[in-house]
C-alpha positions as CSV (number, residue, x, y, z in Angstrom):
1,X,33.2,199.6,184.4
2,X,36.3,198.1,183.0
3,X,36.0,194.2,183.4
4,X,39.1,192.7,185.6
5,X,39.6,189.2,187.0
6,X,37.5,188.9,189.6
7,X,33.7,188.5,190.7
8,X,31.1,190.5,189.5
9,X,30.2,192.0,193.2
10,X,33.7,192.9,194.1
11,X,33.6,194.9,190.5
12,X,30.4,196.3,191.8
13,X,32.3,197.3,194.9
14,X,35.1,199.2,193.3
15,X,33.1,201.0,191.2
16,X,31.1,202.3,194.3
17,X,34.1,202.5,196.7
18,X,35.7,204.7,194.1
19,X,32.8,207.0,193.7
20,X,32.5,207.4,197.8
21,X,36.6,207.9,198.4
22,X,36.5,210.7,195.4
23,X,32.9,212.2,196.7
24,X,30.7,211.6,193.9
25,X,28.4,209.7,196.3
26,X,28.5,211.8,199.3
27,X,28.2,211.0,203.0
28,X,25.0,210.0,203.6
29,X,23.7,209.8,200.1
30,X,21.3,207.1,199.5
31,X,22.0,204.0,197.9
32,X,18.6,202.9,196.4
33,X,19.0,199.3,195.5
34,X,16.6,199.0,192.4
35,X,18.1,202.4,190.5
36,X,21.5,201.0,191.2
37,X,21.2,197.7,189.8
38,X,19.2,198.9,186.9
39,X,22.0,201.7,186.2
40,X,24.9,199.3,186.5
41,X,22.9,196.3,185.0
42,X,24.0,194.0,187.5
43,X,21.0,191.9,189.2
44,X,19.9,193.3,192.7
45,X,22.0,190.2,194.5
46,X,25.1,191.1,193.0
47,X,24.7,194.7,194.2
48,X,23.7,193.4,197.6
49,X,26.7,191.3,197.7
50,X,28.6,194.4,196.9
51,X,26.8,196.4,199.4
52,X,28.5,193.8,202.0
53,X,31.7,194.2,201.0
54,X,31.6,197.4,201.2
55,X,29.9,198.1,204.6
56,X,33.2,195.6,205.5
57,X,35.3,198.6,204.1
58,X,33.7,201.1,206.4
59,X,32.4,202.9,203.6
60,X,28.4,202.3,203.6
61,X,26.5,201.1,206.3
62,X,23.1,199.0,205.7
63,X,19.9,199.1,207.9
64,X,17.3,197.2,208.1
65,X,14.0,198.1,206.2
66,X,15.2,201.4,205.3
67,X,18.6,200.1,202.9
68,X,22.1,201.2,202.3
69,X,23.6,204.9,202.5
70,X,27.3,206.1,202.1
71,X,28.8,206.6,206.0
72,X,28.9,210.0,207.1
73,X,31.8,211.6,208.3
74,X,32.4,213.0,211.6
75,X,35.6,214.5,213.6
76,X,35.2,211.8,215.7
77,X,35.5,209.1,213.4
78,X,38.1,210.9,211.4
79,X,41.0,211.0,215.0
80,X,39.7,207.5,215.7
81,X,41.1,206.1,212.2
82,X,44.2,208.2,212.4
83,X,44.9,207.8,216.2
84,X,44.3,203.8,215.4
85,X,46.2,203.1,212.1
86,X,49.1,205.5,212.0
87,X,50.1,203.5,215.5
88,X,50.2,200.2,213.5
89,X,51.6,202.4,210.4
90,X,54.6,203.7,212.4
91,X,55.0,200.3,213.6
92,X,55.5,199.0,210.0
93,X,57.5,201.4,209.5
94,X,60.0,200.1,211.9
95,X,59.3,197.2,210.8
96,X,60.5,197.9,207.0
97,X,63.5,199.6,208.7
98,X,64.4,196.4,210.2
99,X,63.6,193.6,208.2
100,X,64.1,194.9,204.8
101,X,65.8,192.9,202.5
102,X,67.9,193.3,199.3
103,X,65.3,193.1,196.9
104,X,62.6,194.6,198.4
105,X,63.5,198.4,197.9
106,X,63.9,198.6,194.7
107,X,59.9,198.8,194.0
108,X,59.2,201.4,196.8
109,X,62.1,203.8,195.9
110,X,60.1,204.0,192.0
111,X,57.2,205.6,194.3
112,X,58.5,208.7,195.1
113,X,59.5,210.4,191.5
114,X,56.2,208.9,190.1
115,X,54.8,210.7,192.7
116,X,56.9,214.0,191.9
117,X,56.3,213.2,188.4
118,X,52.1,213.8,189.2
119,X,53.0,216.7,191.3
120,X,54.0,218.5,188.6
121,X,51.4,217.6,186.2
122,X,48.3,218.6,189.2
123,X,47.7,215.0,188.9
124,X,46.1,214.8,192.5
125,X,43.9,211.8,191.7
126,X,46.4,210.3,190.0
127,X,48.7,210.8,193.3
128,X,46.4,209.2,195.8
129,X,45.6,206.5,193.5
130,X,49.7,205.8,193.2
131,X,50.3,205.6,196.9
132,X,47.7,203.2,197.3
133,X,48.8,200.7,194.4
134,X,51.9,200.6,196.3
135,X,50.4,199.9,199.8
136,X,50.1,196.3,199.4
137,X,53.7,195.7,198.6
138,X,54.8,197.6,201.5
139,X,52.6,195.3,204.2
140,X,55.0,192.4,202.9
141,X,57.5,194.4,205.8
142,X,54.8,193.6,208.4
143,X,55.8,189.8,208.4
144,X,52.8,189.6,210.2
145,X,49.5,188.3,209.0
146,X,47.6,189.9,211.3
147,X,49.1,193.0,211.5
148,X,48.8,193.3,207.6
149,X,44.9,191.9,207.5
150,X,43.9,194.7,210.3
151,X,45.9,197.5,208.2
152,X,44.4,196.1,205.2
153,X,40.7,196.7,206.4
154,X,41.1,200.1,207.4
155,X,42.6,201.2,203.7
156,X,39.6,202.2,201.9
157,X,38.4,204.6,205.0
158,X,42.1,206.3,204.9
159,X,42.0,206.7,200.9
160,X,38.6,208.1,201.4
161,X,40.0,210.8,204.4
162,X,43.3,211.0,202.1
163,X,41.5,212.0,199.1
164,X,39.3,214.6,201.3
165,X,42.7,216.4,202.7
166,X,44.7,216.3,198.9
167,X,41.8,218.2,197.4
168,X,41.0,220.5,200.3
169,X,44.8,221.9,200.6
170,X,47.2,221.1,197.8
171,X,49.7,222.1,200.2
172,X,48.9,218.4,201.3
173,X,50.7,216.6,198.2
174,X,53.9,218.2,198.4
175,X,54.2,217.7,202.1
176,X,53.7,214.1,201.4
177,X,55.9,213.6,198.5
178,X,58.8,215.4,201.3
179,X,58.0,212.6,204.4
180,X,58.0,210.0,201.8
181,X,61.8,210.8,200.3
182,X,62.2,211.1,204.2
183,X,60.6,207.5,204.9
184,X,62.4,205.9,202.5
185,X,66.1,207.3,203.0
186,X,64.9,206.4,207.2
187,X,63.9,202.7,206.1
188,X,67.2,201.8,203.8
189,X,69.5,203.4,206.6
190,X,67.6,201.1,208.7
191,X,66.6,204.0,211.3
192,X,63.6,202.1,213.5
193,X,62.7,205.2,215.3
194,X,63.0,207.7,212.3
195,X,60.6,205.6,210.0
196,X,58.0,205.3,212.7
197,X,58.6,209.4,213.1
198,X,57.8,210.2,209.8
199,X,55.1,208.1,209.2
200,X,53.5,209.8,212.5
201,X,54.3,213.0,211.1
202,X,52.4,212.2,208.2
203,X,49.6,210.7,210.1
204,X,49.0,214.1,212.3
205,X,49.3,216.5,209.2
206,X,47.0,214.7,206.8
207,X,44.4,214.5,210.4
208,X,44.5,217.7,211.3
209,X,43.7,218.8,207.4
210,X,41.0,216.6,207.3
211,X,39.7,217.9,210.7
212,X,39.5,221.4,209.3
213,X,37.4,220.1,205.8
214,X,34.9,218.4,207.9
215,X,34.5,221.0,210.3
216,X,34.3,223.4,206.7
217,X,31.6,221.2,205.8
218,X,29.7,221.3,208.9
219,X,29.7,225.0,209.2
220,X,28.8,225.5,205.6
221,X,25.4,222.7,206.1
């Protein structure tokens, strides 16, 4: 794991988080403390530290006596997420539309030909990973601590569903690459109820993919 400035557990936690969100830890899978800490060499409290950070992300859950095991995934779970955070998505959205100012565009508008520019190349990973470097920048619109905290704990669950519906249909990144050019033409025009709209559009279409991979999944266990 490539060193970066910050603590050891939330090093850990990336390392993990990124293994769950691509699938190389599957739902469900195990997380045997002793096999992890000795793989990783990291001592067993730095990997339980992790394991809290990431049960805060949604992505493991940890019980008692019997350890730590990647979340599963259910339909249920999946329209909960979207139904929940593509409101308060739309909303930013608006937001953005609203209250952006002169300087603040610039950034976003890079997004969309790097995101072309992976398109072309297959780069799916590559893709997902982009939109969600970017994310952070774009709660700054929010002006609204709250609203960007709440958002802000729910990412990790939506890059793991993302991930699931770029790799199941790769229909999925060129549809997203379109409602982004959309998004961002809706926000610098200022257009409130067209930047919620096509972040809802987005919302639905990368759901109801995601739906059909985990009922796929389910059929095929």
């Amino acid at each position: 794991m490539p060193l970066k400035a910050i603590s050891l557990s939330e090093q850990i936690a990336e390392h993990l988080g990124d293994r769950i969100i691509k699938g190389d830890l599957p739902p469900g899978a195990k997380l045997p403390e002793a096999e992890l800490a000795k793989s990783l060499n990291v001592s067993t409290n730095s990997l339980r530290e992790a394991f809290r950070v990431l049960e805060n992300r949604h992505l493991i859950e940890i019980q008692p006596r019997r350890g730590a095991k990647v979340c599963d995934i259910t339909e249920e779970q999946v329209r909960e997420l979207y139904d929940f955070l593509f409101l308060l998505l739309a909303d930013l959205a608006a937001r953005a539309a609203r209250n952006w100012r002169p300087d603040e565009l610039e950034h976003l508008a890079r997004l969309v030909p790097l995101l072309q520019e992976r398109y072309e190349a297959g780069d799916v990973a590559g893709a997902h990973q982009l939109v969600f470097d970017y994310l952070p920048a774009m709660l700054e619109f929010a002006r609204n601590t709250y609203m960007s905290r709440t958002i802000a704990d729910m990412i990790p669950l939506l890059q793991r569903y993302s991930y699931i519906a770029l790799t199941e249909e790769t229909t999925e990144f060129g549809v997203s690459i379109t409602i982004f050019q959309r998004l961002l033409a809706n926000v610098a025009q200022r257009d409130t109820e067209a930047a919620a709209e096509a972040i809802r559009e987005y919302g639905e279409n990368q759901c109801r993919i995601v739906l059909r991979a985990v009922a796929k999944r389910s059929a095929a266990a």
